[in-house]
C-alpha positions in Angstrom: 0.0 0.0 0.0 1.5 3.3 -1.1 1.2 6.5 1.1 -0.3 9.1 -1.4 1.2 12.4 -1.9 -1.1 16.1 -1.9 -1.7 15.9 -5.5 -2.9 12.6 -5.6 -6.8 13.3 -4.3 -9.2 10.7 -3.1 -12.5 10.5 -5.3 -15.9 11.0 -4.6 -16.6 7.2 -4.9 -13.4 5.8 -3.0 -13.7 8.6 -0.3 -17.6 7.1 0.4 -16.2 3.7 0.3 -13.7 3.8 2.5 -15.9 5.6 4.6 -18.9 2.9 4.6 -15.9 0.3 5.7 -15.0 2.2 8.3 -18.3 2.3 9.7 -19.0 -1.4 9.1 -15.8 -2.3 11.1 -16.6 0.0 13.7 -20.3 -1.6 13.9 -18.8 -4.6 14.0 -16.1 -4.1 16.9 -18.8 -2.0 18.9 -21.3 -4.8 18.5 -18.9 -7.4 19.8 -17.6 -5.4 22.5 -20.8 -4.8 24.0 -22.3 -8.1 23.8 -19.3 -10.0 25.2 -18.5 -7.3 27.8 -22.3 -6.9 28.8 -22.8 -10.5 29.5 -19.2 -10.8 31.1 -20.6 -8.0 33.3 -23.8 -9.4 34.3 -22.1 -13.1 35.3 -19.9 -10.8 37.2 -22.8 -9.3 39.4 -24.3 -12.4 39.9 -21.6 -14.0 40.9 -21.3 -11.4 43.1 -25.1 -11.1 44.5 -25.3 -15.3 45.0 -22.2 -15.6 45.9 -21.1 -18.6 43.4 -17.8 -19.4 41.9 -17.1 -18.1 38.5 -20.3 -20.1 37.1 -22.2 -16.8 35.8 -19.5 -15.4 34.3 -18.5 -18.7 32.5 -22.0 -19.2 31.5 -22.6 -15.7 30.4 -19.3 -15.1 28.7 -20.2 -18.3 26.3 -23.7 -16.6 26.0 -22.1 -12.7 24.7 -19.7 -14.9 22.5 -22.1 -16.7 20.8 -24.7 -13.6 20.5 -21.6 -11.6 19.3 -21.1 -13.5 16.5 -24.9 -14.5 15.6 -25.2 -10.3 15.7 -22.0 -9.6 13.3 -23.4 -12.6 11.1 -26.6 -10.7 10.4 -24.5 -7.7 10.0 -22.4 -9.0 7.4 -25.8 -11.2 5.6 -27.5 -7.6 5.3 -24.2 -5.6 4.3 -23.7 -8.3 1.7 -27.5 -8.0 0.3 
């Protein structure tokens, strides 16, 4: 990849491009983010409030892994169509 110099302009169409894969990557990382970190969070606290081993937060890590990537899969099925 070559760094482009002032005289070398983006166009229209790449500038829009690059932006729209910008903003499905950030989707995507946001999206992830939050539903692994939410569910981590919430076995956390109920660890916490019943005072169990690290059961919740096993259980509920699996659960925001697997809803992470079910999510980014229907992302990426839409962004596709």
């Amino acid at each position: 990849m070559s760094i482009r110099n002032e005289k070398e302009k983006l166009k229209p169409g790449e500038r829009s491009q690059i932006m729209n894969a910008l903003s499905l990557f950030t989707h995507i990382g946001l999206t992830m983010a939050i539903c692994i970190g939410g569910c981590i969070w919430f076995g956390r606290f109920l660890d916490n409030t019943f005072d169990t081993g690290p059961i919740f937060i096993l259980v509920f890590a699996l659960v925001g892994i697997v809803s992470a990537f079910w999510t980014v899969y229907k992302i990426v099925i839409k962004t596709i169509k």
